[in-house]
CHARMM internal coordinates of N, CA and C (Angstrom, degrees):
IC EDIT
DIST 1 N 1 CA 1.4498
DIST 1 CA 1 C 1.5258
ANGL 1 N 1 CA 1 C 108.28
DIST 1 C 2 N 1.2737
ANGL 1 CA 1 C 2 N 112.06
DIHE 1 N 1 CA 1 C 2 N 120.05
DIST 2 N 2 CA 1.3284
ANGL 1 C 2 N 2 CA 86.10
DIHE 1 CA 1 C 2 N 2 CA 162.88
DIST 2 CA 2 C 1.8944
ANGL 2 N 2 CA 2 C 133.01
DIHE 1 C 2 N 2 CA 2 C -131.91
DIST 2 C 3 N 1.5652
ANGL 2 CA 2 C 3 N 120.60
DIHE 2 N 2 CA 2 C 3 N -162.52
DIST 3 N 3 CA 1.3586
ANGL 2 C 3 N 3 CA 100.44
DIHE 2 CA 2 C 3 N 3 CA -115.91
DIST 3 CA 3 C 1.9243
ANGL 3 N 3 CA 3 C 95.66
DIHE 2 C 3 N 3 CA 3 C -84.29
DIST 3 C 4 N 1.3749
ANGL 3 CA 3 C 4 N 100.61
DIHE 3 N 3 CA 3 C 4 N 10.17
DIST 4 N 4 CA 1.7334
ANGL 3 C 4 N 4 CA 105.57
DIHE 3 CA 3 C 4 N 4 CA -178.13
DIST 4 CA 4 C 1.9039
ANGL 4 N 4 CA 4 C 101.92
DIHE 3 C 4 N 4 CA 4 C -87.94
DIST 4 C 5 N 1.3053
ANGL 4 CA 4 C 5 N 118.76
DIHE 4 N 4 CA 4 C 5 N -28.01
DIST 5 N 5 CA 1.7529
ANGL 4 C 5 N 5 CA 114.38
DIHE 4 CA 4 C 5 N 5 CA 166.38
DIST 5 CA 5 C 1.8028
ANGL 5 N 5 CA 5 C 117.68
DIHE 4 C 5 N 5 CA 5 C -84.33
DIST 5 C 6 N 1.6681
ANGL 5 CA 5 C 6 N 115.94
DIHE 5 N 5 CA 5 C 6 N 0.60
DIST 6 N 6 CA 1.6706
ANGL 5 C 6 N 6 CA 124.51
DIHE 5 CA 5 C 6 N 6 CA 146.21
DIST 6 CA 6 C 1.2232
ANGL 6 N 6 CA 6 C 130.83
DIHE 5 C 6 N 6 CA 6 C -43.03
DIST 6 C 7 N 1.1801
ANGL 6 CA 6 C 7 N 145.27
DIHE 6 N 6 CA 6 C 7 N 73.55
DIST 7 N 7 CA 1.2231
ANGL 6 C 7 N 7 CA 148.85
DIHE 6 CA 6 C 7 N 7 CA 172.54
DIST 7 CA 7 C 1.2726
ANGL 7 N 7 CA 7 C 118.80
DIHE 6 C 7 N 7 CA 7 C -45.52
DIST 7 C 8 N 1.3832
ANGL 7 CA 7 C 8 N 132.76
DIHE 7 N 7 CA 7 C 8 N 113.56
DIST 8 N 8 CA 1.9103
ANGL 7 C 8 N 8 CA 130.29
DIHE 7 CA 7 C 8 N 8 CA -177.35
DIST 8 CA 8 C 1.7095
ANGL 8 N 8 CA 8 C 100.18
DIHE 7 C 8 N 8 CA 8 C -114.62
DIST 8 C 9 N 1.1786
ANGL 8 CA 8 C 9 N 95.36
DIHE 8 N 8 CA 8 C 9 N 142.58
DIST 9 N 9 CA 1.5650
ANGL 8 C 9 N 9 CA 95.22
DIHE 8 CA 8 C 9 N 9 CA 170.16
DIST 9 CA 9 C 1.7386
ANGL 9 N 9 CA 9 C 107.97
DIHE 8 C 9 N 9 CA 9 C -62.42
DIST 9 C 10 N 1.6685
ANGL 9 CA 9 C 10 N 89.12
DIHE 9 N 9 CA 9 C 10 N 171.92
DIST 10 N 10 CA 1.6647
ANGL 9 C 10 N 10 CA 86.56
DIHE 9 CA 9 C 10 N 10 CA 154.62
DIST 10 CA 10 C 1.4051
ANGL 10 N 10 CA 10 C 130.33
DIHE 9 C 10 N 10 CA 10 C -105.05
DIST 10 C 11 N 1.0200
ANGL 10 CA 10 C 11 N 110.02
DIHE 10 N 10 CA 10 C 11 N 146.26
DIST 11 N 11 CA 1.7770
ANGL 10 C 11 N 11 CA 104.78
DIHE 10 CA 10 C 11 N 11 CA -177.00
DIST 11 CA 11 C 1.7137
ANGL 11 N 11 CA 11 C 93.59
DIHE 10 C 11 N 11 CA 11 C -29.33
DIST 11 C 12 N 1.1073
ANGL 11 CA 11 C 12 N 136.47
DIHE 11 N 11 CA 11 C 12 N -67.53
DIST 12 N 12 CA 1.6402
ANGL 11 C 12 N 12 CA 115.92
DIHE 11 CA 11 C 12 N 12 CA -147.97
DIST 12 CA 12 C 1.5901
ANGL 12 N 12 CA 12 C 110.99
DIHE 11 C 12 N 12 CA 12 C -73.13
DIST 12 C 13 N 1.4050
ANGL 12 CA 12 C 13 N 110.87
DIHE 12 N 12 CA 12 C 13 N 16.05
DIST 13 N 13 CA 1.2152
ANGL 12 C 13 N 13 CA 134.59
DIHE 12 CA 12 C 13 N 13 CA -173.38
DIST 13 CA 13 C 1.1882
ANGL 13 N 13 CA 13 C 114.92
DIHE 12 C 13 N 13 CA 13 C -104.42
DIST 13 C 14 N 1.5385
ANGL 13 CA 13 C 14 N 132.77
DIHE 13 N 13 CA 13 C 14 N -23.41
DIST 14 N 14 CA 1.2965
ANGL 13 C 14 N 14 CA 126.19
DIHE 13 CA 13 C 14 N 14 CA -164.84
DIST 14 CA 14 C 1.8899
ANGL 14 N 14 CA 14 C 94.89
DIHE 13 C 14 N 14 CA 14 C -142.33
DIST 14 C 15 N 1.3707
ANGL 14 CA 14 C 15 N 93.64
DIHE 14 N 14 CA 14 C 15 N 127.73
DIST 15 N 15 CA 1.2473
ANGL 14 C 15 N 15 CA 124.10
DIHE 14 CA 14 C 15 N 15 CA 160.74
DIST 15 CA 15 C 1.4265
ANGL 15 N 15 CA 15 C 128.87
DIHE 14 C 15 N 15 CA 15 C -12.88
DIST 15 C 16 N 1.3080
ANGL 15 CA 15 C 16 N 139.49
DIHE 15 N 15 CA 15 C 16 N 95.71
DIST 16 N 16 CA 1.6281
ANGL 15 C 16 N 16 CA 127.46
DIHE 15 CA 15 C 16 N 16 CA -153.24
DIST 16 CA 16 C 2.0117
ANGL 16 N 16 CA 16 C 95.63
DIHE 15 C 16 N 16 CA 16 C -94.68
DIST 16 C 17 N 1.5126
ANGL 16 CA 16 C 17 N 89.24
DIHE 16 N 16 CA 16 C 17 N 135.47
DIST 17 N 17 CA 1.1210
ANGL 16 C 17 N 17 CA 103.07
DIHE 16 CA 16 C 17 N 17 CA -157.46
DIST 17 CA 17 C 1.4730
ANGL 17 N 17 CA 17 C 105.19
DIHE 16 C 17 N 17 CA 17 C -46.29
DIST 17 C 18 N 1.8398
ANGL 17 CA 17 C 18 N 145.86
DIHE 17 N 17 CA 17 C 18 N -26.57
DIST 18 N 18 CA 1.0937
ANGL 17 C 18 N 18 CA 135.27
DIHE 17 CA 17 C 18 N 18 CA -117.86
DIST 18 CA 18 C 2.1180
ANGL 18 N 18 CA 18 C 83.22
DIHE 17 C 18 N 18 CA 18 C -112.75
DIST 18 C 19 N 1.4382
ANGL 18 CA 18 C 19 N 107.84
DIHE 18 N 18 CA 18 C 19 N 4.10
DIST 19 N 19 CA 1.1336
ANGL 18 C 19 N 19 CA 116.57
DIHE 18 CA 18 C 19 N 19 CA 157.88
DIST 19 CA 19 C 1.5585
ANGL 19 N 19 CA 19 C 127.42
DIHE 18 C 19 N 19 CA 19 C -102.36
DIST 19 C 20 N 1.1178
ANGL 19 CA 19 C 20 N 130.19
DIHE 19 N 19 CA 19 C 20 N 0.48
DIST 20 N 20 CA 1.3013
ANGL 19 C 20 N 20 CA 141.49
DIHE 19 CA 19 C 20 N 20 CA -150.23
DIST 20 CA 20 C 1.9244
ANGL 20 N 20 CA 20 C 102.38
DIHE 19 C 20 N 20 CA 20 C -116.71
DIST 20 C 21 N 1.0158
ANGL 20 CA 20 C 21 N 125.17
DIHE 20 N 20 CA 20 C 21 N 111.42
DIST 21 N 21 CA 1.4814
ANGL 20 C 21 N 21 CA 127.95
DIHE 20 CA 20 C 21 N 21 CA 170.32
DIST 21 CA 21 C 1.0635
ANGL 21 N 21 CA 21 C 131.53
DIHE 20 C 21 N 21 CA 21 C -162.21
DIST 21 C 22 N 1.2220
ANGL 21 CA 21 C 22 N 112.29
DIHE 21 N 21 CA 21 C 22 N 163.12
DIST 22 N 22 CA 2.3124
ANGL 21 C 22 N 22 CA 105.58
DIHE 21 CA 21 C 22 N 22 CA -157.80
DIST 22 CA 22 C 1.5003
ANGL 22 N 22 CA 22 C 89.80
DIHE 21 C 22 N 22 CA 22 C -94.97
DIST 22 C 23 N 1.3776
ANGL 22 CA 22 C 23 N 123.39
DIHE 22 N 22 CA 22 C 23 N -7.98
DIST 23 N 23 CA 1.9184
ANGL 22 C 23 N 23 CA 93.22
DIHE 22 CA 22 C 23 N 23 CA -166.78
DIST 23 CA 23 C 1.6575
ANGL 23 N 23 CA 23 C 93.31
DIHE 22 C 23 N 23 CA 23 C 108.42
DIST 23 C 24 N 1.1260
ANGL 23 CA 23 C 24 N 124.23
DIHE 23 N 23 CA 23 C 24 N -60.57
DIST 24 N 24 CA 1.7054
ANGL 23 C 24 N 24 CA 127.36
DIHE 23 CA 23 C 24 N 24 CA -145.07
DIST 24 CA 24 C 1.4628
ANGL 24 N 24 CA 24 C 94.29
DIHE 23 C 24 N 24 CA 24 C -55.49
DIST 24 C 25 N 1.2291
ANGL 24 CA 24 C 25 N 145.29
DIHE 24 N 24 CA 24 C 25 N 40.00
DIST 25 N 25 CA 1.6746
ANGL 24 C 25 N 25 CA 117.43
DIHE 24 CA 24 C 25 N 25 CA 154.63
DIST 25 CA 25 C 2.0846
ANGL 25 N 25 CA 25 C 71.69
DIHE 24 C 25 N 25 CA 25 C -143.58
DIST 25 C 26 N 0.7512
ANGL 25 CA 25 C 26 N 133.70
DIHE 25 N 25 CA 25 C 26 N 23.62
DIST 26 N 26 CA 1.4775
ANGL 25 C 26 N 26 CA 113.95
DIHE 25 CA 25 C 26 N 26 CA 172.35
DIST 26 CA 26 C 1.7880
ANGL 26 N 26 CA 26 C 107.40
DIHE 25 C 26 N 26 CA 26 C -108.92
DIST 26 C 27 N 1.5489
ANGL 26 CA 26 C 27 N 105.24
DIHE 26 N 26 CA 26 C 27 N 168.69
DIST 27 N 27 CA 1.6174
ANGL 26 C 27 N 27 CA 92.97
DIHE 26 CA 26 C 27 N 27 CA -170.07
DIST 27 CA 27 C 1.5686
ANGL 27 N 27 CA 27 C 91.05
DIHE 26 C 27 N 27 CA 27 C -83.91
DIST 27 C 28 N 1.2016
ANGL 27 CA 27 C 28 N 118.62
DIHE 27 N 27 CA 27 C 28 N 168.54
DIST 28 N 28 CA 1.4549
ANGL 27 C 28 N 28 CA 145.47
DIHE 27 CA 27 C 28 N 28 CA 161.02
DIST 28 CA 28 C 1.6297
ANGL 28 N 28 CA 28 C 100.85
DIHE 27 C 28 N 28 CA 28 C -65.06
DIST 28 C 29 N 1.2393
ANGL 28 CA 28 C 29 N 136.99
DIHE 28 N 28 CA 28 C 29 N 133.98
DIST 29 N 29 CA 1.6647
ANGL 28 C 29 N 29 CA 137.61
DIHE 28 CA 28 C 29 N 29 CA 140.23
DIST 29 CA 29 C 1.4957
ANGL 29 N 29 CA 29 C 125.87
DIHE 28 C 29 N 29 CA 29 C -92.89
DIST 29 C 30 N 0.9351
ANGL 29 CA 29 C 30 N 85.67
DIHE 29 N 29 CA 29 C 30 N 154.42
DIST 30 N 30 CA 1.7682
ANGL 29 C 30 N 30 CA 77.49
DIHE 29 CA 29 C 30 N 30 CA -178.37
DIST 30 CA 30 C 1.3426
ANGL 30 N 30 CA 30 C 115.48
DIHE 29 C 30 N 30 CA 30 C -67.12
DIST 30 C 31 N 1.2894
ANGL 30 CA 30 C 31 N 114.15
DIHE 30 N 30 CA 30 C 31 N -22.75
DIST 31 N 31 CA 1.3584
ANGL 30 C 31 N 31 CA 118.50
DIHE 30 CA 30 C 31 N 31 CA 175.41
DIST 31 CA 31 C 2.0076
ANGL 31 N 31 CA 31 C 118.95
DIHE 30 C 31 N 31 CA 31 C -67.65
DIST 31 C 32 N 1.2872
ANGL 31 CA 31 C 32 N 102.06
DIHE 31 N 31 CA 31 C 32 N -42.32
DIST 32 N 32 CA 1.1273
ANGL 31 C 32 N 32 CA 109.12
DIHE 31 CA 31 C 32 N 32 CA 131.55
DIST 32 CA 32 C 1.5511
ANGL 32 N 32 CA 32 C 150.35
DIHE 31 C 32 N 32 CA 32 C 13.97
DIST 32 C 33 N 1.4463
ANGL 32 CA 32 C 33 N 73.24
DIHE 32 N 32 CA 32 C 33 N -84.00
DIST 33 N 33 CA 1.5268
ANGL 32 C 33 N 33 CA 96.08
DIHE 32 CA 32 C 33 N 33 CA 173.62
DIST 33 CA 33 C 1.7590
ANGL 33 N 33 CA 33 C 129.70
DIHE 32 C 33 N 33 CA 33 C -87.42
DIST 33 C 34 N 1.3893
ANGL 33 CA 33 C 34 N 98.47
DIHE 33 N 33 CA 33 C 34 N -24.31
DIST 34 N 34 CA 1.6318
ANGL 33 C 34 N 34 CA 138.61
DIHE 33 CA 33 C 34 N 34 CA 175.22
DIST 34 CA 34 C 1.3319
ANGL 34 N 34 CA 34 C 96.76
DIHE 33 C 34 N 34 CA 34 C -65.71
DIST 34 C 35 N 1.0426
ANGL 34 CA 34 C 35 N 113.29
DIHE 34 N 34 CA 34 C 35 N -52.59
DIST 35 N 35 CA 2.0145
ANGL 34 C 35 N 35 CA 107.75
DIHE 34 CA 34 C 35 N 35 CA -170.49
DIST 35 CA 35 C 1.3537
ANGL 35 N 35 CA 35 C 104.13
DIHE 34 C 35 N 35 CA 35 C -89.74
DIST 35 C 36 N 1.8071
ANGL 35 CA 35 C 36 N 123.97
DIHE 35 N 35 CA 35 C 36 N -41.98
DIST 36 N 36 CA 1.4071
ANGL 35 C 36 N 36 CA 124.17
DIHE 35 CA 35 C 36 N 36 CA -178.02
DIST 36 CA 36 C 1.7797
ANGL 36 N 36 CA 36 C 93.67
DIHE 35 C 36 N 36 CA 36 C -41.98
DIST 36 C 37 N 1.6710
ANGL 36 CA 36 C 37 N 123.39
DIHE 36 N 36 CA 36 C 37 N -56.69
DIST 37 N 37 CA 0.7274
ANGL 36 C 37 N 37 CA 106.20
DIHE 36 CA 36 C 37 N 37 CA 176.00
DIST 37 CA 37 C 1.3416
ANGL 37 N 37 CA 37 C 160.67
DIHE 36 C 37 N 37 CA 37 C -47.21
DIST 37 C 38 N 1.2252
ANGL 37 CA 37 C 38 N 108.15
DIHE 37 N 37 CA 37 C 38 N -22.18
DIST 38 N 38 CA 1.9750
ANGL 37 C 38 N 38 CA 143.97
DIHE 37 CA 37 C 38 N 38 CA -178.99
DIST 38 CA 38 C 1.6457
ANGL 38 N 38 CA 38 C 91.76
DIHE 37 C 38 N 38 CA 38 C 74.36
DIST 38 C 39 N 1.1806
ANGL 38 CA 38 C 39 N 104.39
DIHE 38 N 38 CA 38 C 39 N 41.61
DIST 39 N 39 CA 1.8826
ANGL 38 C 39 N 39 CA 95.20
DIHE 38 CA 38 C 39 N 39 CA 143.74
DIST 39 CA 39 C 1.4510
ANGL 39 N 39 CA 39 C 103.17
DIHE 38 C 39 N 39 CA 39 C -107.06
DIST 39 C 40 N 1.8999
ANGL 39 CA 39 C 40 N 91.11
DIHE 39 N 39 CA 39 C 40 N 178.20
DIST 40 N 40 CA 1.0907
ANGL 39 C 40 N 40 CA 69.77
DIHE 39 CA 39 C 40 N 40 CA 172.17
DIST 40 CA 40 C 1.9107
ANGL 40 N 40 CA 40 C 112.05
DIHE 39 C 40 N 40 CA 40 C -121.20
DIST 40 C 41 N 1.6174
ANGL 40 CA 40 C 41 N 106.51
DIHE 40 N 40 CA 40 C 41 N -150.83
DIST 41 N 41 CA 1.9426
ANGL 40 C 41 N 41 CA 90.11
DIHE 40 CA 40 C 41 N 41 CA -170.96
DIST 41 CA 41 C 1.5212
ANGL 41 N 41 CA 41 C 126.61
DIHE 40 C 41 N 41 CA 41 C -99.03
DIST 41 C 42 N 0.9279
ANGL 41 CA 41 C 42 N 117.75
DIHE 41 N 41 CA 41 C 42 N 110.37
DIST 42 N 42 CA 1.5882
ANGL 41 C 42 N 42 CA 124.56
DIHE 41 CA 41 C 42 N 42 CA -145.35
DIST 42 CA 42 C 1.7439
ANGL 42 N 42 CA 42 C 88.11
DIHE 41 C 42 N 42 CA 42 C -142.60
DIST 42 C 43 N 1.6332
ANGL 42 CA 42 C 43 N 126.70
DIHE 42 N 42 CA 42 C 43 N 144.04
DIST 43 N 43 CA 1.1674
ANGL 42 C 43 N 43 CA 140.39
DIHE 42 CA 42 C 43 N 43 CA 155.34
DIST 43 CA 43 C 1.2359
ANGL 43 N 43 CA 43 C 107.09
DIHE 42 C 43 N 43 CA 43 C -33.22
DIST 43 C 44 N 1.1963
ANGL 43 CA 43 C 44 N 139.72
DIHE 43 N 43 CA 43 C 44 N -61.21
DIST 44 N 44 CA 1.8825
ANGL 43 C 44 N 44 CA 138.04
DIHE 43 CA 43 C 44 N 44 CA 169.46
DIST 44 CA 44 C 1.3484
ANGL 44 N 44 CA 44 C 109.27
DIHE 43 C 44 N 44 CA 44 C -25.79
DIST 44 C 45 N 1.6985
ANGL 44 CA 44 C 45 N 115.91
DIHE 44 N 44 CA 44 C 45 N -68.23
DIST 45 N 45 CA 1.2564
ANGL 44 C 45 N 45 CA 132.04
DIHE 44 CA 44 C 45 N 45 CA -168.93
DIST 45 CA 45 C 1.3712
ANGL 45 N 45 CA 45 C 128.48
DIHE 44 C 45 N 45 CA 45 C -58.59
DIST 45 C 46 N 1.4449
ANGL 45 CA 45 C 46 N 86.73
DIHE 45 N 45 CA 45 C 46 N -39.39
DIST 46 N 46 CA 1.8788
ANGL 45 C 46 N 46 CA 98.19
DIHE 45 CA 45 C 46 N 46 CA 176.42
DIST 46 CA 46 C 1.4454
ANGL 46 N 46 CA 46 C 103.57
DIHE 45 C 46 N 46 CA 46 C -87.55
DIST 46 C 47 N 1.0738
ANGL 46 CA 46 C 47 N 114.37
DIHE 46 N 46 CA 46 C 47 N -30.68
DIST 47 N 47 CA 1.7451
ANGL 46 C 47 N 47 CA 94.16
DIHE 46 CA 46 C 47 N 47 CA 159.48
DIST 47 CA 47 C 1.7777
ANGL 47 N 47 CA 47 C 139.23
DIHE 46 C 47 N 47 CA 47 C -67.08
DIST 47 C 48 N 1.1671
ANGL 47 CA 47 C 48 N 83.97
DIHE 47 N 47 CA 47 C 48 N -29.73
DIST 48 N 48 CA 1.7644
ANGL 47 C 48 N 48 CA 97.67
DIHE 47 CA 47 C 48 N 48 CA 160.31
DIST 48 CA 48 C 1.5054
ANGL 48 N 48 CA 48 C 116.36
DIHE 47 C 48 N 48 CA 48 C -64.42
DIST 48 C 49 N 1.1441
ANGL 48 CA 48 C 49 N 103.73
DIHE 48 N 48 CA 48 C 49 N -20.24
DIST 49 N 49 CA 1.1579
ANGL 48 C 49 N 49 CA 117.57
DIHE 48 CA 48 C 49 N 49 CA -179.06
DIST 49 CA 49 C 1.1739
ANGL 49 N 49 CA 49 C 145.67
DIHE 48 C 49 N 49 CA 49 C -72.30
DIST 49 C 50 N 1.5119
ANGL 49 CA 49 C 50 N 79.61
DIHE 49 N 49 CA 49 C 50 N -48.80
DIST 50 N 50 CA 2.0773
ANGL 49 C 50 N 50 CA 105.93
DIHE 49 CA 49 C 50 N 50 CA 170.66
DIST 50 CA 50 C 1.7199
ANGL 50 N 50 CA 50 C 94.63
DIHE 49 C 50 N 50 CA 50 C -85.60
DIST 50 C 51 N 1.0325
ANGL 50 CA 50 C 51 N 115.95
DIHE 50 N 50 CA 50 C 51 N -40.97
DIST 51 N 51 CA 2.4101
ANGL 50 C 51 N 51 CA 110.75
DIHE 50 CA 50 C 51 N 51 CA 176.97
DIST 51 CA 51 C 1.7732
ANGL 51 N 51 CA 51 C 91.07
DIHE 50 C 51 N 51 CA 51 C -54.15
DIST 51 C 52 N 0.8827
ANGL 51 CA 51 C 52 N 113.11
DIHE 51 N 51 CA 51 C 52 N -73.88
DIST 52 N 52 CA 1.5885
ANGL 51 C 52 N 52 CA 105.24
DIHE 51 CA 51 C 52 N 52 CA -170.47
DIST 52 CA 52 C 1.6390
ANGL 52 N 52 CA 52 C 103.19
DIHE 51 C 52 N 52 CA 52 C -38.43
DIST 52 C 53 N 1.4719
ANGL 52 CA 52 C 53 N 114.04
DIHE 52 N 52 CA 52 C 53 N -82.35
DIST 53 N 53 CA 1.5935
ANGL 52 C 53 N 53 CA 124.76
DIHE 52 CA 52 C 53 N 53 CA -153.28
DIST 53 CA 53 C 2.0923
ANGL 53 N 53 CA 53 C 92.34
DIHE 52 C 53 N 53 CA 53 C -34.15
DIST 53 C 54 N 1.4739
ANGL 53 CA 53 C 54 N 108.66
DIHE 53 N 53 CA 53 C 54 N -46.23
DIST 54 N 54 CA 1.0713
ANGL 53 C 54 N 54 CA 123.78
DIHE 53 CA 53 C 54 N 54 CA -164.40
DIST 54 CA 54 C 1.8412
ANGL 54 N 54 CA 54 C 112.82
DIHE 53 C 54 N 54 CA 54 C -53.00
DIST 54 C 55 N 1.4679
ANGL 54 CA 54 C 55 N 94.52
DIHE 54 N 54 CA 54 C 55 N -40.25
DIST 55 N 55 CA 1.1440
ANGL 54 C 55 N 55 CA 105.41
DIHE 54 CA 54 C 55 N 55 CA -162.27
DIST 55 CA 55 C 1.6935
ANGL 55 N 55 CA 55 C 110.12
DIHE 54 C 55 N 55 CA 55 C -89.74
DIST 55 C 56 N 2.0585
ANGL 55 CA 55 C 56 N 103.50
DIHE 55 N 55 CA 55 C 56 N -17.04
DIST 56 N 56 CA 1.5506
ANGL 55 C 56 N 56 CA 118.12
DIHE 55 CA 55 C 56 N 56 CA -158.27
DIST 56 CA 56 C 1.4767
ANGL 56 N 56 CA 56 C 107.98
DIHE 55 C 56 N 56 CA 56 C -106.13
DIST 56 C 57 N 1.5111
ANGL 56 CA 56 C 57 N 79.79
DIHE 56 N 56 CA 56 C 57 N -38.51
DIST 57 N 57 CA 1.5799
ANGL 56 C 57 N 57 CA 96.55
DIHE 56 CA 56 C 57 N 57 CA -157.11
DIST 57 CA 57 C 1.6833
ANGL 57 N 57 CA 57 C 109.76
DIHE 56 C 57 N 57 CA 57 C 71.52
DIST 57 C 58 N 1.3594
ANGL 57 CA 57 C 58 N 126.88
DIHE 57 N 57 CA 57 C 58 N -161.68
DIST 58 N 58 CA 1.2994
ANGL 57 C 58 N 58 CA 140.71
DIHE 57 CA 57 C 58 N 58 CA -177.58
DIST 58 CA 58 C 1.1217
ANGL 58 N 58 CA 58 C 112.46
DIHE 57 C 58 N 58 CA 58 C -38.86
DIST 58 C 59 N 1.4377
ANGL 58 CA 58 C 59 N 127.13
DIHE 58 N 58 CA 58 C 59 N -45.38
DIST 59 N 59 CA 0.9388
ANGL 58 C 59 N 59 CA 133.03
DIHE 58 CA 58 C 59 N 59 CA -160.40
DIST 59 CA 59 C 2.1615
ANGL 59 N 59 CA 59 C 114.35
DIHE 58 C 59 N 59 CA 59 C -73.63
DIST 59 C 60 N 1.1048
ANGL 59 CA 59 C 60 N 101.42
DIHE 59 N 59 CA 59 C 60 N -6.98
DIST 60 N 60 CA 1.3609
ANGL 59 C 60 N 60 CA 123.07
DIHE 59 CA 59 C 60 N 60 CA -173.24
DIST 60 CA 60 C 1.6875
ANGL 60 N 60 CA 60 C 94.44
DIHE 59 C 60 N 60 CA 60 C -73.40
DIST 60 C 61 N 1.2085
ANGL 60 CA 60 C 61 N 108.55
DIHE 60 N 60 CA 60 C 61 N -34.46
DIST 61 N 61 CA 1.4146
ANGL 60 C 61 N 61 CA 107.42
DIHE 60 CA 60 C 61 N 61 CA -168.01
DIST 61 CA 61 C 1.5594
ANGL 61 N 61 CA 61 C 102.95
DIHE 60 C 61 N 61 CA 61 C -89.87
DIST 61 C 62 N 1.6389
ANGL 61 CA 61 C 62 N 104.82
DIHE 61 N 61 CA 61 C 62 N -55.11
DIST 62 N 62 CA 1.1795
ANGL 61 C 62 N 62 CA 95.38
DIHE 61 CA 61 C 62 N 62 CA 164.11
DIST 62 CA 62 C 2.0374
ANGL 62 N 62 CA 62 C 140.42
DIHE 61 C 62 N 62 CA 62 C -27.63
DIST 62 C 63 N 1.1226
ANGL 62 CA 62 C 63 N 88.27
DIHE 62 N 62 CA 62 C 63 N -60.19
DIST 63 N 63 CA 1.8072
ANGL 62 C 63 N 63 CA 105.08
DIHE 62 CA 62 C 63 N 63 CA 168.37
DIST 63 CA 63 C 1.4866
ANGL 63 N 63 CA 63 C 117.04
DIHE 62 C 63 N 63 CA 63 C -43.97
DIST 63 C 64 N 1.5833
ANGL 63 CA 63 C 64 N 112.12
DIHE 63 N 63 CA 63 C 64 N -32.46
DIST 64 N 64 CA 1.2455
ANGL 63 C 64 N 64 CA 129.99
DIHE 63 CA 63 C 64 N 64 CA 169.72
DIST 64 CA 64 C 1.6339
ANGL 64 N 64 CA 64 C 117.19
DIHE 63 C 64 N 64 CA 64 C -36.43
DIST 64 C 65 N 1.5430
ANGL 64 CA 64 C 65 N 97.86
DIHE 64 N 64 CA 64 C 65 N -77.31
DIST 65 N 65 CA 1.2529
ANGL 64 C 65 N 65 CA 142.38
DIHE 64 CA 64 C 65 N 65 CA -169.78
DIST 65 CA 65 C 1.5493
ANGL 65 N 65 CA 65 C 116.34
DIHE 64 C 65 N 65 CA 65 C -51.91
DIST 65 C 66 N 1.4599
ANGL 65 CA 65 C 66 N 140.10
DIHE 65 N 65 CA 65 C 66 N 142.84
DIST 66 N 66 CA 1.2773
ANGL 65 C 66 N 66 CA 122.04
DIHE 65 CA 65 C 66 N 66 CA -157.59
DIST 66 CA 66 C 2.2654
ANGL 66 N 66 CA 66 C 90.36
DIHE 65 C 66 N 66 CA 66 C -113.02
END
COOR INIT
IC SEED 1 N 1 CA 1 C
IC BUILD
């Protein structure tokens, strides 16, 4: 392929970075973690929630995630 049949957006087309972010410096919630999971949010769930985060930290969510 080459690079003259590449299609680029236009700037007023694409997203300016100072909106754009993964999460990774924000805390995890248990809630969070409750939906990462596909349950859903119920007193049960968010308590499973906070024992894990407690027990995982970030990484609880991470494990989630594909």
């Amino acid at each position: 392929m080459s690079e003259e049949s590449v299609s680029r957006p236009k700037p007023s087309e694409v997203t300016p970075d100072s909106l754009l972010h993964t999460g990774a410096t924000d805390d995890v919630t248990p809630e969070d973690l409750v939906l990462s999971s596909g349950r859903d949010v119920t007193p049960a769930t968010l308590e499973w929630a906070r024992r894990r985060l407690e027990k995982e930290g970030r990484a609880a969510l991470d494990t989630q995630l594909p």
